[in-house]
VMD Tcl script that draws the C-alpha trace (Angstrom):
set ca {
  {0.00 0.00 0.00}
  {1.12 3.47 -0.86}
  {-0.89 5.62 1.62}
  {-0.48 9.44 1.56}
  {-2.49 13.02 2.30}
  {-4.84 12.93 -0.58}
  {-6.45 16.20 0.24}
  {-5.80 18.98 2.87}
  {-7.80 21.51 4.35}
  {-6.89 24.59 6.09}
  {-10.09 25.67 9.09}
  {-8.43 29.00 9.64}
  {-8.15 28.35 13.70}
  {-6.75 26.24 15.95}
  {-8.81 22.97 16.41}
  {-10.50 21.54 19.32}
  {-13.28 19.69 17.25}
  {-14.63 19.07 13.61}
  {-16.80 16.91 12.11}
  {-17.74 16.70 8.60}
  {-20.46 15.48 6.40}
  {-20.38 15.45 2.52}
  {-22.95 17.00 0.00}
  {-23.86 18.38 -3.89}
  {-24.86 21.42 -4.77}
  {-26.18 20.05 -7.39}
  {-26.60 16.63 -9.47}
  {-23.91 17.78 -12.32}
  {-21.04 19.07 -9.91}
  {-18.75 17.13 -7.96}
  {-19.21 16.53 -4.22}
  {-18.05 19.29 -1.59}
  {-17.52 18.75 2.04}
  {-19.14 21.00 5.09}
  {-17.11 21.03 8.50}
  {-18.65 21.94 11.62}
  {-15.84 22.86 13.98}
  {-14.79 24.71 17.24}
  {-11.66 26.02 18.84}
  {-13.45 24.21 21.70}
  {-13.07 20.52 22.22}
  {-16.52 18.87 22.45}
  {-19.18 19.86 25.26}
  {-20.89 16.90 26.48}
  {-24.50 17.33 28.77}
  {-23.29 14.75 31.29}
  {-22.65 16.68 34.30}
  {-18.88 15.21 34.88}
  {-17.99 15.96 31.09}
  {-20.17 19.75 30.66}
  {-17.86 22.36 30.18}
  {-17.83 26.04 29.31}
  {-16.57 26.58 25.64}
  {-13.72 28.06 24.83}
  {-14.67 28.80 20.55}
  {-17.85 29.56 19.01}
  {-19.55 27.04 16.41}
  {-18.21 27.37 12.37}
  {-19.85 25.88 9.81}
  {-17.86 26.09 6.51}
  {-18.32 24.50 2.84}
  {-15.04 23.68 0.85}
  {-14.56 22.26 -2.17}
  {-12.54 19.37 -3.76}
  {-9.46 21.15 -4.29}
  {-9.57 22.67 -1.11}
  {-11.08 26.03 -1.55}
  {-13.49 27.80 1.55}
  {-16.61 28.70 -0.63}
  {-18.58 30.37 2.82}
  {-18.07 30.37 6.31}
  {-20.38 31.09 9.22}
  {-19.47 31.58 13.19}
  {-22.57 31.36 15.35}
  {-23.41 33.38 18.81}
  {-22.19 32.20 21.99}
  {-25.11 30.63 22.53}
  {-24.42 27.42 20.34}
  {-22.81 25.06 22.23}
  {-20.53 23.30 20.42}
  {-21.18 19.51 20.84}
  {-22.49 17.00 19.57}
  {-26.11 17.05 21.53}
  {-26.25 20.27 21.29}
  {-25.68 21.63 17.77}
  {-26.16 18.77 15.93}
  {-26.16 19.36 11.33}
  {-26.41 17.21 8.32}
  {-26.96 17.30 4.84}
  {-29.98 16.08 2.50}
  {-31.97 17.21 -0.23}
  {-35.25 16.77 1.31}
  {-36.61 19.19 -1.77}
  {-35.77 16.48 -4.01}
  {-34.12 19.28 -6.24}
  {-31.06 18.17 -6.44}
  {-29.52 20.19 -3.91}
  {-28.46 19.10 -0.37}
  {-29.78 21.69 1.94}
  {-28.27 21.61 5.64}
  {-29.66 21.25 8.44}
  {-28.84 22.66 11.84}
  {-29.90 22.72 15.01}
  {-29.28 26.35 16.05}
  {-30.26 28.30 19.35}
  {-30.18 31.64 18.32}
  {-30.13 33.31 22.02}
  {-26.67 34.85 22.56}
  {-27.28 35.20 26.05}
  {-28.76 31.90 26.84}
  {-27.09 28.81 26.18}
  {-29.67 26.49 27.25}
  {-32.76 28.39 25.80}
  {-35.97 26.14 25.07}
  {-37.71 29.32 23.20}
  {-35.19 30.59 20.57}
  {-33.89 27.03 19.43}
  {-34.82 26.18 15.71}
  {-34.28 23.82 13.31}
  {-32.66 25.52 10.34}
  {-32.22 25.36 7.12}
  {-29.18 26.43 4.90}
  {-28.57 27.21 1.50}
  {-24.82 25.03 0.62}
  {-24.48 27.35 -1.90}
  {-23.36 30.10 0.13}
  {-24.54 29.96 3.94}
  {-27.44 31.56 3.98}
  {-30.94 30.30 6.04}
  {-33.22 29.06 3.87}
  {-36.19 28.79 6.83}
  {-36.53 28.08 10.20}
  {-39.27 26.16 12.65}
  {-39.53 25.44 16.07}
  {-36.87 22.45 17.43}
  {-38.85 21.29 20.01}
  {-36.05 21.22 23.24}
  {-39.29 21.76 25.17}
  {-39.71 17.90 25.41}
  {-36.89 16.75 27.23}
  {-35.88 19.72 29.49}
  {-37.14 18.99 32.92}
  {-35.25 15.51 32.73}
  {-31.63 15.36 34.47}
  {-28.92 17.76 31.86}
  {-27.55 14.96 31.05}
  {-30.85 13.66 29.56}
  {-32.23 16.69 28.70}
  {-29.90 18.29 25.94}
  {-30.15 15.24 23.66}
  {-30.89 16.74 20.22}
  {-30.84 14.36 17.05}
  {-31.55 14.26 13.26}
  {-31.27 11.54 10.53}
  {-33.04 11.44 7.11}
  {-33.89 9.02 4.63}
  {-36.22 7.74 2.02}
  {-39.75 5.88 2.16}
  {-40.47 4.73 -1.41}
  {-38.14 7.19 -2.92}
  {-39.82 9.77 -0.71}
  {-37.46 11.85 1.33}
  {-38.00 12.21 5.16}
  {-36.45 14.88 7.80}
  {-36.27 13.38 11.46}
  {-35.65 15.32 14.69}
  {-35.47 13.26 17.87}
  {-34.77 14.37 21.39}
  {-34.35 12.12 24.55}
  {-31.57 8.90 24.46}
  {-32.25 7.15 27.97}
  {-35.53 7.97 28.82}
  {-38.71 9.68 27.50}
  {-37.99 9.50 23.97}
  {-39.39 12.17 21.33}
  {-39.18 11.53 17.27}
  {-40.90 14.08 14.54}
  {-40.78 12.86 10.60}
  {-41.43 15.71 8.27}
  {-42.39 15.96 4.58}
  {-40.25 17.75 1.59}
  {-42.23 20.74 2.36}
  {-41.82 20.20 6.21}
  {-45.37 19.74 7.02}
  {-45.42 16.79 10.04}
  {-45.47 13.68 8.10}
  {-46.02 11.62 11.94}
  {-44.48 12.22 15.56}
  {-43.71 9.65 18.15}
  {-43.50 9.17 22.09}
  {-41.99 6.62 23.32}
  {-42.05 6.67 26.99}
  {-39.85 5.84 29.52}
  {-41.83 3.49 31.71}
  {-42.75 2.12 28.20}
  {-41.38 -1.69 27.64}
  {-38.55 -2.00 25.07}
  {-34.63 -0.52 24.23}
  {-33.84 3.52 24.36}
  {-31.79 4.91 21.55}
  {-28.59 4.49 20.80}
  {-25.91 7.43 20.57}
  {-25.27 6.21 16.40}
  {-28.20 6.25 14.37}
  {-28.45 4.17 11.16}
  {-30.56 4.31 8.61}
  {-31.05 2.17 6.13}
  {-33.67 -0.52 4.02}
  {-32.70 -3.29 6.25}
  {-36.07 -5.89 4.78}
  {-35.47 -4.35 1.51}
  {-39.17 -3.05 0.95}
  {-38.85 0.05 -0.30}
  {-39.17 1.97 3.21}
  {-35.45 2.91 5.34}
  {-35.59 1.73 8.94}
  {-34.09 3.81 11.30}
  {-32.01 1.99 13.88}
  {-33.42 3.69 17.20}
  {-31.36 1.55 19.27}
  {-32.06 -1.77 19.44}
  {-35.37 -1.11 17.79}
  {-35.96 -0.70 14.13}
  {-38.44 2.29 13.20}
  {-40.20 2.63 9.77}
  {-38.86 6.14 8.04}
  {-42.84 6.11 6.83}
  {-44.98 6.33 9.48}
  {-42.96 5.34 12.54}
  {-44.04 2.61 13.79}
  {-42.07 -0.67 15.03}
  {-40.60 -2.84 12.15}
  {-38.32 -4.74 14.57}
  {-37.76 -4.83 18.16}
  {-35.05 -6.44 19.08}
  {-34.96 -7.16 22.87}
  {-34.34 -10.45 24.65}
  {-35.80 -10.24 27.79}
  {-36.43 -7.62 30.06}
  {-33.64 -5.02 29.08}
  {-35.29 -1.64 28.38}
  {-31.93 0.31 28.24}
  {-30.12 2.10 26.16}
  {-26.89 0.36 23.49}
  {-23.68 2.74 22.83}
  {-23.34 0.39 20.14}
  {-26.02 -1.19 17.42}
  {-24.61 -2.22 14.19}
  {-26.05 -3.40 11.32}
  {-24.07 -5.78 9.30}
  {-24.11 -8.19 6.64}
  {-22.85 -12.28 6.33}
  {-20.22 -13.54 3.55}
  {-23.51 -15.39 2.43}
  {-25.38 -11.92 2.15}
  {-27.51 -12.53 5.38}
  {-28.19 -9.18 7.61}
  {-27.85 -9.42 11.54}
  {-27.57 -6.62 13.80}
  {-24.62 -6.38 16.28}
  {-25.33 -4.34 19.76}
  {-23.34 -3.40 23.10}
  {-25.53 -2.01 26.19}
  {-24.66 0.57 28.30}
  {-26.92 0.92 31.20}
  {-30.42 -1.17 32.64}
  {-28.03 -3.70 33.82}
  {-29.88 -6.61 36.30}
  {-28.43 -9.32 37.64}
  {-28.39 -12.18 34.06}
  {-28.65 -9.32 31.71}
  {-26.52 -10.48 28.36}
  {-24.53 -7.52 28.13}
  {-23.47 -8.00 23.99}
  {-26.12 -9.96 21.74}
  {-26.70 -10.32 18.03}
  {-29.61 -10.75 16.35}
  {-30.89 -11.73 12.60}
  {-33.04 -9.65 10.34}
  {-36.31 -10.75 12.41}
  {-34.86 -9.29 15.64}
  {-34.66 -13.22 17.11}
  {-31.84 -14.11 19.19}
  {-28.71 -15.50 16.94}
  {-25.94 -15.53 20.04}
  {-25.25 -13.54 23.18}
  {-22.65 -13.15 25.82}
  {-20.82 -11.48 28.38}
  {-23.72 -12.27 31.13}
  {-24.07 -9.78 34.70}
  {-23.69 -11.50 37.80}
  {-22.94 -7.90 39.92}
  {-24.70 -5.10 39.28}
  {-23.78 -1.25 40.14}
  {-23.35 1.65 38.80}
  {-21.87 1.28 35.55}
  {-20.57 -1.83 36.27}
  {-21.33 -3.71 32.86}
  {-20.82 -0.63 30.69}
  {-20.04 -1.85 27.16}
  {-18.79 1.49 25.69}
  {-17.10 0.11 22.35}
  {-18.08 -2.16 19.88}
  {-17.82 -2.81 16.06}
  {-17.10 -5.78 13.85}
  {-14.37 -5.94 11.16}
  {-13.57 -8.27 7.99}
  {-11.01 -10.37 8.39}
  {-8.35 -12.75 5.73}
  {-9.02 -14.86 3.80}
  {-12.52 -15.54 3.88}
  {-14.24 -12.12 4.80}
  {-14.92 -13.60 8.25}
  {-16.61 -11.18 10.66}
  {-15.23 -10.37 13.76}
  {-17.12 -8.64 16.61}
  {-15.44 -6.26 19.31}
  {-16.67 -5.50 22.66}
  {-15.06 -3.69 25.71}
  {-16.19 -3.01 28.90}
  {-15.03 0.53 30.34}
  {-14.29 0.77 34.38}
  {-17.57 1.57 36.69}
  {-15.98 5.00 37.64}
  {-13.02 6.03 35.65}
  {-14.87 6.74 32.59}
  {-13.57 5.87 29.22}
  {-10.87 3.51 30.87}
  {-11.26 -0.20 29.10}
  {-11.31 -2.68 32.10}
  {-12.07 -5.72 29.86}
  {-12.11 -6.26 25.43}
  {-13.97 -9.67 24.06}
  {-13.30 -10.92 20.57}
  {-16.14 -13.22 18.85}
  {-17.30 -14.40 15.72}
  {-19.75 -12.78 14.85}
  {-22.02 -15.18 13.26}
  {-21.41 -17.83 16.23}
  {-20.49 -15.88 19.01}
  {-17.40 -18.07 19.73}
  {-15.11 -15.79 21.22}
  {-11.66 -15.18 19.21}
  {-8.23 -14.76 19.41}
  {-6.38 -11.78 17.63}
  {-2.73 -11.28 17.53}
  {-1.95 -7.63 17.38}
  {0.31 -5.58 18.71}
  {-1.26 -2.62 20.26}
  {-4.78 -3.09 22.03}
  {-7.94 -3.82 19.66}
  {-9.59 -1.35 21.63}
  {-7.69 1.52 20.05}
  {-8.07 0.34 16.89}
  {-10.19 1.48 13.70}
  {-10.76 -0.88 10.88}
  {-10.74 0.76 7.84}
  {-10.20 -0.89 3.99}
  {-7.98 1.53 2.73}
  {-7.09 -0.82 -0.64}
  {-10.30 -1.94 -0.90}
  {-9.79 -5.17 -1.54}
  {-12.30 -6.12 1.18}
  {-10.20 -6.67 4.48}
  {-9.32 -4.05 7.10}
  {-6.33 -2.51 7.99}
  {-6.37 -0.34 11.75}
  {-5.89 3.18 12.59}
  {-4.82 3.82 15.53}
  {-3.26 6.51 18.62}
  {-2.33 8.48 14.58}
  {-1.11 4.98 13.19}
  {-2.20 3.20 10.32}
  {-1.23 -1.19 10.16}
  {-2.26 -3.69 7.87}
  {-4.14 -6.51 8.97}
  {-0.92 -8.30 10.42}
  {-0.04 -5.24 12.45}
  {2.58 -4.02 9.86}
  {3.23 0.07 10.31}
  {2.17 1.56 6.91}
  {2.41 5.14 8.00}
  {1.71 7.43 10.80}
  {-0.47 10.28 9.72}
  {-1.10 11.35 13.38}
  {-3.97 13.86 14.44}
  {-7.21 12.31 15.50}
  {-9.86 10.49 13.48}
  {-12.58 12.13 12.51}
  {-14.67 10.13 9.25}
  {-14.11 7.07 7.81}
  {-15.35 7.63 4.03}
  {-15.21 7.62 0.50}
  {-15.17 10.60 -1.56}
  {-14.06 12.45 -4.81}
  {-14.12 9.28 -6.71}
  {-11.15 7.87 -4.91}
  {-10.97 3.88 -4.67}
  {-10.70 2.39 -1.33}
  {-11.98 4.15 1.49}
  {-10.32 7.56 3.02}
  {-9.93 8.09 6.63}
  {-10.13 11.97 7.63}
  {-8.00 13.18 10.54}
  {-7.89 16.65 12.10}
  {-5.23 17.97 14.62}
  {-5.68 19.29 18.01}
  {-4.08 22.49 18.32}
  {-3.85 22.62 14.65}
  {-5.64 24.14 11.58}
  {-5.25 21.69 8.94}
  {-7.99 18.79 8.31}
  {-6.47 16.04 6.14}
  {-8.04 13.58 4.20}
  {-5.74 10.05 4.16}
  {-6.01 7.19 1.38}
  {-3.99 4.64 -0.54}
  {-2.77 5.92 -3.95}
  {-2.66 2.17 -5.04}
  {-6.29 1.30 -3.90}
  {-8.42 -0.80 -6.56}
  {-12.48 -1.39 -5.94}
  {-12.48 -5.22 -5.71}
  {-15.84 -6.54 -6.22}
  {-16.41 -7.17 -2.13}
  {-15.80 -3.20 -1.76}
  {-17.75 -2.39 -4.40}
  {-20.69 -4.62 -3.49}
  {-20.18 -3.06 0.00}
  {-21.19 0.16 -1.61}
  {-23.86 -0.53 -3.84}
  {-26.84 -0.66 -1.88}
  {-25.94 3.74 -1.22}
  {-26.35 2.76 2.79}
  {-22.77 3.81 3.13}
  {-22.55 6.61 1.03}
  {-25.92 7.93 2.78}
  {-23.94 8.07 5.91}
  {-21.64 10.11 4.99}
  {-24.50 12.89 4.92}
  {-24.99 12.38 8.65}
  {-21.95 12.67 10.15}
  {-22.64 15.75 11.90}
  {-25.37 14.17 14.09}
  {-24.67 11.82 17.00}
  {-21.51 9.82 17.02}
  {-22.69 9.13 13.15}
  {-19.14 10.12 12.81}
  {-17.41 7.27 14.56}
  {-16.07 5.25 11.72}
  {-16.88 2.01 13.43}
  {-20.78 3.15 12.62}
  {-20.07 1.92 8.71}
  {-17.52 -0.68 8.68}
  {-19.30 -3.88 9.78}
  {-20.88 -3.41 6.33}
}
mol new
graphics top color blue
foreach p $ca { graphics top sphere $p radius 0.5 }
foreach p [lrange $ca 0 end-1] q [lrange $ca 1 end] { graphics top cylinder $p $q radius 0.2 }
display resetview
C-alpha cells in the first residue's frame, strides 16, 4: 500500500473539534464537504464531562481542491457539541440540492434556551438560512442535563420519498418528529420511559434493512419505519429496556443481515450484556452475562465488527469501560460474529484503540490507531497522526479515506492509498448507497465514529 495526504484543508483556527459530512450542490457538480468545527473541544450534557466553551460554532463549505466557498461563526449561545448543535446534509426538496440542516439556538445570552432554538435550514451554496421552525427542546428539558440536551436528526427515504427526522431524549422519554419535503409533520412519536422495550442508541443508522422500499431507522435496538414510525423490529431479549452505545447493522459472507449491539446501562443481575440478532430481531448468540450489578458496572462502551483474511470472516469487538473512571477499558472480548465463539487476535497494540478501515479496498481491514495506520498483520504503513474524525469515501477515490484533524492545529487532512483498486467485495459493499448515505450524517450523533459503517 502506498498511503499518503490525498487532500488537505486549512479551518483558519486552531482545532479543538470538527466533524464533517459530505454534499452536492447540485446533481452535475462534484461533491463538496461542510465542516462543523470549534476552537473548543466537544461539550458533552453529562454533568462530569459539561464544560464552558472556549470557541464559538463554524460551519464552513469547501470544495474538492480545497477552496473555503462560505463560512459562518454562530453566537455564543451554540454550544458546540455534539447534543447540542447537531447538522447534516440532505436534499429533502428532491431538487437536487443538499440543503443543511442545523440545530441552532439563536439566544446569545442563553445557552440552554428552550424558546429561541430552531431547526434551520441552509442554502450550501453560500450559507445563507433558507427557513426556520420550532426544534422542540421543550420535550426533554425537565429531565436530568444529562438527559435533557439530547438533540438528534437523521433522514432518509420511504419509497423514494425523502423524510427529515428530529429526535430528542436517548435514555428515557424519547421524542421523534418525521417531516415531509415541504416540512409539514409527516407523523411524531412518544416513546415513553416506563414504556417496555430498548432507548436509543448514541449512532443512528438508517437504512432498508427488509429491503421493501421503506429505510428503517435503527433507534437503538429497535428498528423504526422512516414512513410512518411505527415498530418494524424490536429487538430485545428479555427484560432489558436500556439504552446500546453500540447497534450495528451488518451483513454475512452469504449476504444474510444481523444486527450487532453493546448495552450501556439497565443492567440486572443475568442481563446479556453483547447480543446479536438476525433480520427478524430473534436471538442469533449472546454473551458477556451480569452476575454484579452497580453503577456502571457492565458498561459496554465500544463495539464494532471488522472483515477479516481470507474468507471475509466477521469479527465482533466488545469492551467493557471501568464503573468510575470513565472511558478507561477494564475488559475487550473478541467473537465471531455469526457464532459468538469468542476469538483470538494477535496484534500488537490493544484492539480497543483500533479502527478498521479498507484503505485498498480489496475487502479486508487494515487499523488506525493513537495516529497509526497497520495492515491486517499489524505491519506500520504510515503514521499520519492527528485524530480520526470520518471514515469515508469521496471524490471518486478507490478504497476508502480516513479523515484526521489535529488538536491544536488548523489543517484537516483527508488520508487514502494511492494504489487502492475497488475489488468486487468493496464495491458490493457500496452498492446498496447505505454507506454513502452516511456520509450525509456525520454531523449528528456519534454518526461520525467510523466504526458506525464498517461492519458493512
Amino acid at each position: 500500500m502506498n498511503v499518503k495526504i490525498l487532500k488537505e484543508f486549512d479551518l483558519g483556527m486552531k482545532l479543538g473539534q470538527v466533524k464533517s459530512v459530505q454534499l452536492h450542490i447540485s446533481k452535475d457538480e462534484p461533491e463538496y464537504i461542510l465542516f462543523g468545527y470549534s476552537e473548543s473541544d466537544n461539550i458533552d450534557p453529562w454533568e462530569e464531562s459539561l464544560h464552558f466553551p472556549t470557541g464559538r460554532m463554524n460551519l464552513a463549505l469547501y470544495g474538492e481542491q480545497g477552496q473555503r466557498i462560505w463560512r459562518r461563526e454562530f453566537g455564543i449561545g451554540v454550544i458546540p457539541g455534539t447534543w447540542f448543535s447537531p447538522f447534516l446534509a440532505f436534499d429533502l426538496d428532491n431538487d437536487g440540492m443538499d440543503e443543511i440542516y442545523f440545530v441552532h439556538n439563536t439566544d446569545d445570552k442563553r445557552p440552554f434556551s428552550v424558546l429561541s432554538t430552531v431547526l434551520e435550514k441552509i442554502d450550501p451554496r453560500d450559507g445563507s438560512t433558507m427557513g426556520t421552525w420550532p426544534f422542540p427542546v421543550k420535550n426533554t428539558v425537565m429531565e436530568p442535563l444529562t438527559h435533557s440536551y439530547r438533540q438528534n436528526m437523521t433522514a432518509g427515504y420511504a419509497n423514494g420519498q425523502p423524510v427529515l427526522i428530529t429526535a430528542q431524549g436517548t435514555y428515557g422519554d424519547m421524542f421523534l418528529q418525521a417531516y415531509n419535503s415541504d416540512m409539514s409533520l409527516r407523523w411524531e412519536r412518544v416513546i415513553g420511559a416506563d414504556e417496555p422495550g430498548p432507548r436509543s442508541s448514541h449512532a443512528i443508522s438508517v437504512f432498508d434493512f427488509n429491503e421493501d422500499g421503506v429505510d428503517e431507522v435503527f433507534w437503538g435496538e429497535r428498528l423504526i419505519s422512516i414512513d410512518d414510525g411505527h415498530d418494524v423490529v424490536v429487538c430485545t431479549d428479555g427484560e432489558f429496556r436500556g439504552h446500546s452505545d453500540t447497534v450495528l447493522p451488518f451483513r454475512a459472507p452469504d449476504g444474510n443481515m444481523y444486527i450487532y449491539t453493546c448495552r450501556e446501562d439497565k443492567d440486572f443481575v443475568g442481563c446479556w450484556r453483547v447480543v446479536t440478532y438476525d433480520a427478524q430481531g430473534n436471538v442469533v448468540w449472546r454473551a458477556v452475562q451480569s452476575e454484579v450489578t452497580g453503577y456502571n458496572t457492565n458498561h459496554m462502551h465500544i463495539g464494532w465488527v471488522m472483515t477479516t483474511k481470507p474468507d471475509y470472516r466477521k469479527i465482533a469487538l466488545a469492551v467493557k469501560i471501568e464503573p468510575i473512571a470513565m472511558h478507561i477499558p477494564s475488559e475487550t472480548y473478541l467473537f465471531d460474529a455469526l457464532t459468538g465463539e469468542p476469538v483470538e487476535y494477535d496484534f500488537p497494540i490493544p484492539l480497543h484503540k483500533c479502527v478498521p478501515v479498507d484503505l485498498n479496498g480489496d475487502g479486508f481491514h487494515e487499523f488506525f490507531a493513537e495516529g497509526v495506520l497497520y495492515d491486517t498483520d499489524g505491519k506500520v504503513l504510515c503514521r499520519p497522526g492527528g485524530t480520526k474524525m470520518n471514515l469515508t469515501k469521496l471524490f471518486g477515490y478507490p478504497g476508502e479515506q480516513l479523515i484526521c484533524y489535529y488538536p491544536g492545529e488548523t489543517k484537516v487532512r483527508i488520508w487514502g492509498d494511492v494504489d487502492a483498486v475497488d475489488s468486487d467485495y468493496m464495491k458490493k459493499r457500496y452498492e446498496n448507497g447505505y454507506l454513502k448515505h452516511m456520509t450525509q450524517l456525520t454531523g449528528s450523533g456519534y454518526n461520525s465514529n467510523p466504526t458506525v459503517t464498517c461492519a458493512m
